[in-house]
N, C-alpha and C positions, 0 to 999 in steps of 0.2 A: 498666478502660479504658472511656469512653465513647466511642461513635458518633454521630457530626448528620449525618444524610442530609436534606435540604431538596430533595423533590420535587416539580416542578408538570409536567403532561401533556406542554403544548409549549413551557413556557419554561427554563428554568433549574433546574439540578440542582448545588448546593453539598455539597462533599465534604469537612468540613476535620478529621481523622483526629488525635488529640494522642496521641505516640507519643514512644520512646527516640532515642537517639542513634547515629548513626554517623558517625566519624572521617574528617574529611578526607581524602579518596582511598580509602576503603575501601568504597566502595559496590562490593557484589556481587549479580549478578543472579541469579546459581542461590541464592545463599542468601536473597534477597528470595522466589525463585519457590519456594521450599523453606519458606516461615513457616507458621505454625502458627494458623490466625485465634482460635483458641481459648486461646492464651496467646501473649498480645501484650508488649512491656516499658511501662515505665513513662513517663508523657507529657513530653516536653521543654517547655521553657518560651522555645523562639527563636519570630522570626517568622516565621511560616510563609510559603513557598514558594508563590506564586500563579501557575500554570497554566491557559491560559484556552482555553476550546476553540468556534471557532465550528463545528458541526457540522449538517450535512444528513441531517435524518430523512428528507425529503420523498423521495417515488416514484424521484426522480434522483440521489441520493445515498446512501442509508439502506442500500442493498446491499453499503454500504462503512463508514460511521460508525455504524450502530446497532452491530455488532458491534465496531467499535473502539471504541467510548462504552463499551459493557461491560468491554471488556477492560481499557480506560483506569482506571476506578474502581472494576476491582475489583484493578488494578497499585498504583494508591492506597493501599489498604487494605492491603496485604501489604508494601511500602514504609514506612509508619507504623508499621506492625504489627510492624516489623524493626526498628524503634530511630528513622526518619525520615533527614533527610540534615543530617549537622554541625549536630545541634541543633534542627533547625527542622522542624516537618510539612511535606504539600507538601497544597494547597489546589487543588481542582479546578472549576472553575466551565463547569459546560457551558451553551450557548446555541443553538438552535436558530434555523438560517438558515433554514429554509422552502423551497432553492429557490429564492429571491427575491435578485436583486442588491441589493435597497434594503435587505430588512431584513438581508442580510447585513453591508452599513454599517454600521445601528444597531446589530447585537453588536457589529462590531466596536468602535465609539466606547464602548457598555457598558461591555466586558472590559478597554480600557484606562483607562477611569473606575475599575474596580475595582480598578488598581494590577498585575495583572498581568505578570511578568517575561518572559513567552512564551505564545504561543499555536498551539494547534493550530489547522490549516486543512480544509478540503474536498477534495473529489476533482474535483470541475471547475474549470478557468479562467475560467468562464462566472462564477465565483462567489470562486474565489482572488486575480482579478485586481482586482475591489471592495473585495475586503479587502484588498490592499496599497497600494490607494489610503487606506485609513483608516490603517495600520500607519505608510506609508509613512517606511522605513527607523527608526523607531521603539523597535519590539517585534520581535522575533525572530519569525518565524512560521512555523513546519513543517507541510507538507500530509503527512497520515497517508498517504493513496491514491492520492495524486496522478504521475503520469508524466509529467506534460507538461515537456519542455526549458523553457521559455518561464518557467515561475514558481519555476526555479532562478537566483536570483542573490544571492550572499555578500554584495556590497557592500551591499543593500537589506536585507540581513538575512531573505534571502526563501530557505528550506529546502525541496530535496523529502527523503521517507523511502523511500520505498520507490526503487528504481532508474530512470532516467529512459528514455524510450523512444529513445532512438540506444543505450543498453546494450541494453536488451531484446531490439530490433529484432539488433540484431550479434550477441546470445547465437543468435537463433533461426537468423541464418546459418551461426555455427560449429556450432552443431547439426545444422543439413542435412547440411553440409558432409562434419561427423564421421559421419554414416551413407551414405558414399557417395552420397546423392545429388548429380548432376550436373545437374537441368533443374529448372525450377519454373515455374510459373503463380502471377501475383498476382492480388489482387481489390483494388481500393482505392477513394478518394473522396479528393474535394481537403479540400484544407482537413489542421491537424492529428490527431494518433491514426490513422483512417483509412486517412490516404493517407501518413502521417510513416514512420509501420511500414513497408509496404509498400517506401515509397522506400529506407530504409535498409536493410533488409533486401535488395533485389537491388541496391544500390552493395557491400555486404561481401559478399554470394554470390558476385558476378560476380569480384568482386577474389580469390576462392578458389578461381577456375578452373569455376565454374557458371555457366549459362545462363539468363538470361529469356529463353523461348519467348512468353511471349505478359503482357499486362496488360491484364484490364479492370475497368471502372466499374461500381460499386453502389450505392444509394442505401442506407447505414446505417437499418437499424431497419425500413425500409417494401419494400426490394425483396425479394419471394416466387418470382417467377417466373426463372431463370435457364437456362432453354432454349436460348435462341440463341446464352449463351456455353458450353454444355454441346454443342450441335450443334457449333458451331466448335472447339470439342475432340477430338470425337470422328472431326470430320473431316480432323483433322491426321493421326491415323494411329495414332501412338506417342503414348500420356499420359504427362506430366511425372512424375519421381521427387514431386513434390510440390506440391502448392497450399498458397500461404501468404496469409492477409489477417488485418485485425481486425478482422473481423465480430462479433457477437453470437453466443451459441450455440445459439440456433434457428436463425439464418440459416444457418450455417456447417453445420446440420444438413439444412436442406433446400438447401443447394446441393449437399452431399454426396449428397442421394438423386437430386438428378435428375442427377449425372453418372455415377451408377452404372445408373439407366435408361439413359444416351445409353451405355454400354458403355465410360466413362472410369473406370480402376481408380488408384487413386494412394494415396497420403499425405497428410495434412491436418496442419497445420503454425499453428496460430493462438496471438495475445498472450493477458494478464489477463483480458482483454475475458469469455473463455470461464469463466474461472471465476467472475468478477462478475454473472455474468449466469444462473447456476445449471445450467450448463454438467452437471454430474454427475447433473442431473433431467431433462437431454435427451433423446429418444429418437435413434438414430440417430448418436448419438458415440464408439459402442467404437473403441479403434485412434487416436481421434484425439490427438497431440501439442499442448500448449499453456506459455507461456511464464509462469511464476508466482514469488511471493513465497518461500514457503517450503516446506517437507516436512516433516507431522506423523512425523517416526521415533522409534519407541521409544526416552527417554532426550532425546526433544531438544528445546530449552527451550521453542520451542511448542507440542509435545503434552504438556509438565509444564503450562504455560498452560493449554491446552485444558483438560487430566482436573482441575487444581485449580479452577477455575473452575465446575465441571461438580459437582464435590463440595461445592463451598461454597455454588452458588446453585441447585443440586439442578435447573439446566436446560443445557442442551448452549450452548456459547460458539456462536454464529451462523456466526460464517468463521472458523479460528483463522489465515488468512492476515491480514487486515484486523486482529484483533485484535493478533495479534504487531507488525502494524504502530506499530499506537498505543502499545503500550510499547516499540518501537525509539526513539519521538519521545520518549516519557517518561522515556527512561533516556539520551539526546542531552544532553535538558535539566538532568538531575542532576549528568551528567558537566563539561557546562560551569560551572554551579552553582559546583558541587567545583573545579574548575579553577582558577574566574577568582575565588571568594570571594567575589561580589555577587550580589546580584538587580537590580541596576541593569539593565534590560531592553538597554542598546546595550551593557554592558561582556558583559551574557552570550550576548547576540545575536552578536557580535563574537568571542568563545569558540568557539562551534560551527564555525564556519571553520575553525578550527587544529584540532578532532577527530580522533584516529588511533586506530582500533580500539578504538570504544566497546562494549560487550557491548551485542547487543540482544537479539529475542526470537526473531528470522526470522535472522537474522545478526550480525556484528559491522560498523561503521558506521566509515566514514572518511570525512571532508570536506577534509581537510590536501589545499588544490591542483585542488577541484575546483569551484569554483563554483556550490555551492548542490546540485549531485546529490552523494549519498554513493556511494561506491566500495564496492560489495555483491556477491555473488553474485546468478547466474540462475538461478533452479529450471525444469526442464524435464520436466512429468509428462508419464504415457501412460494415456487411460483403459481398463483394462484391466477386465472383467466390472463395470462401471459405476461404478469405483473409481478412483481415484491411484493411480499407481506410480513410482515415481521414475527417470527414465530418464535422465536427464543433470546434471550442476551445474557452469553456467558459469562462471567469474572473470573 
């Protein structure tokens, strides 16, 4: 069996894999995640499967798509390597947006020059929202990491993967909720993520018989100093069962130390945010709860991703949350594939909609009824001696 890996620095990395066959509807994902790179079958001769991925290496994305990029092509390579789907390899074409609204355009016009049946997205709006102006209703397009409500819509063919943040947001309330707490303290900022969390978060808290005590404003990423809402805490008397926002996990760390100087003792309750932001290399975060994608447990298809991955490219998978993401997307698009019998990009676009419990890697995947969010679980760790632990899993 050969391989064509075609790499260049910052542009374009082509994956197109000539592999075996497997039967319509028989794609399985433990037996993909189970191949053997070392003895692959023999190459089919359909057309292959084109998958297009715009992808953000840059500073503001790259904490989410470098590892999904991995994961993605090397999901590729073990998917070929297993026989391909009904004939056909599936073709990888990655493109890097830069960060840049404009040249996220240009991929985008690229990848569907290149024929294309679906494409993966980015993890900001800032950047998803330019490329469905290119798509527009088009090309099916799945964001790996993406939460925002906003660039969930079926009709556009516009897909999230991972769960959207009004679920997030609600897992982290029936979570308070399930630990007896009764009071909480927000931190939020206008605008979405921020202030989205936050909001929904004490509408299902309150709806559960809990309390907002108090909400205030932070400026995301730049505010350090939180004194005077640490004094106004500690001057209430009684600390809240819990403070919840979606800060970053510096921030969420130095808000944590100065309300533990102002003698405010609580719970810390934060989304994704924490783990995207290297949240387990924080100082200052043991104890703390946070709302994520998956749980590497022994036997479970992301830590089989993980450790195979880790074996074959002889370097540790970067996030195996973000990674597992990218083959949720990639095993979305097979399943529709298989489904609807085209790569006509609106007839398989149009597939995913109808989806019911597609195997992924982080979870199993429904779209049947939901308009563009998949119907997933909420993982809920605890950093326990500077590690995950699995503390909760919402539905």
């Amino acid at each position: 069996m050969k391989h064509f890996v075609i790499t260049t620095m910052f542009g374009t990395l082509v994956v197109l894999l000539s592999l075996g066959t497997v039967s319509a509807g028989s794609f399985n994902i433990d037996a993909v995640l189970a191949t053997n790179l070392s003895s692959c079958k023999a190459a089919p001769s359909g057309t292959p499967l084109k998958i297009g991925y715009a992808a953000d290496f840059s500073d503001l994305g790259g904490f989410a798509d470098k590892p999904a990029s991995q994961a993605a092509l090397y999901f590729v390579e073990l998917v070929n390597c297993a026989g391909g789907v009904d004939g056909s390899p599936i073709k990888l074409i990655i493109k890097n947006i830069e960060g840049n609204p404009e040249v996220t355009q240009r991929v985008g016009h690229e990848l569907m020059a290149a024929g294309v049946s679906a494409m993966l997205g980015p993890p900001f709006p800032d950047f998803g929202e330019p490329l469905l102006q290119v798509t527009a209703g088009k090309v099916a397009t799945l964001f790996v990491a993406s939460t925002e409500p906003m660039l969930a819509n079926s009709k556009a063919l516009s897909y999230l993967v991972a769960f959207d943040d009004t679920a997030q947001a609600t897992a982290a309330a029936k979570f308070a909720l399930q630990q007896g707490w009764r009071t909480a303290v927000t931190f939020s900022a206008p605008g979405p993520y921020f202030g989205y969390n936050p909001k929904i978060f004490s509408k299902v808290f309150k709806a559960g018989g809990g309390s907002i005590t108090a909400d205030y404003n932070f400026v995301p990423i730049d505010d350090m100093d939180f004194s005077t809402q640490a004094n106004k805490m500690a001057s209430a008397g009684k600390a809240p069962d819990v403070v919840y926002s979606a800060m970053l996990s510096f921030q969420s760390a130095v808000l944590r130390g100065q309300l533990d100087a102002a003698g405010v003792k609580t719970n810390y309750l934060v989304t994704d945010a924490f783990e995207a932001t290297g949240g387990y290399f924080t100082k200052g975060v043991e104890g703390f709860y946070h709302t994520t994608h998956s749980y590497p447990a022994e036997g479970s298809r992301v830590k089989i991703l993980a450790d195979g991955y880790q074996a074959a490219k002889g370097a540790p998978l970067e996030n195996a949350s973000f990674g597992g993401l990218a083959v949720d997307a990639l095993a979305v698009i097979i399943s529709a594939f298989q489904s609807s019998g085209s790569m006509d990009p609106k007839i398989l676009g149009a597939a995913i909609a109808n989806a019911d419990g597609v195997e992924g890697a982080t979870s199993n995947l429904s779209y049947s009824g939901a308009n563009g969010a998949p119907s997933k679980p909420v993982f809920v760790h605890r950093v326990v001696d500077g590690a995950p632990t699995l503390a909760a899993t919402i539905q």
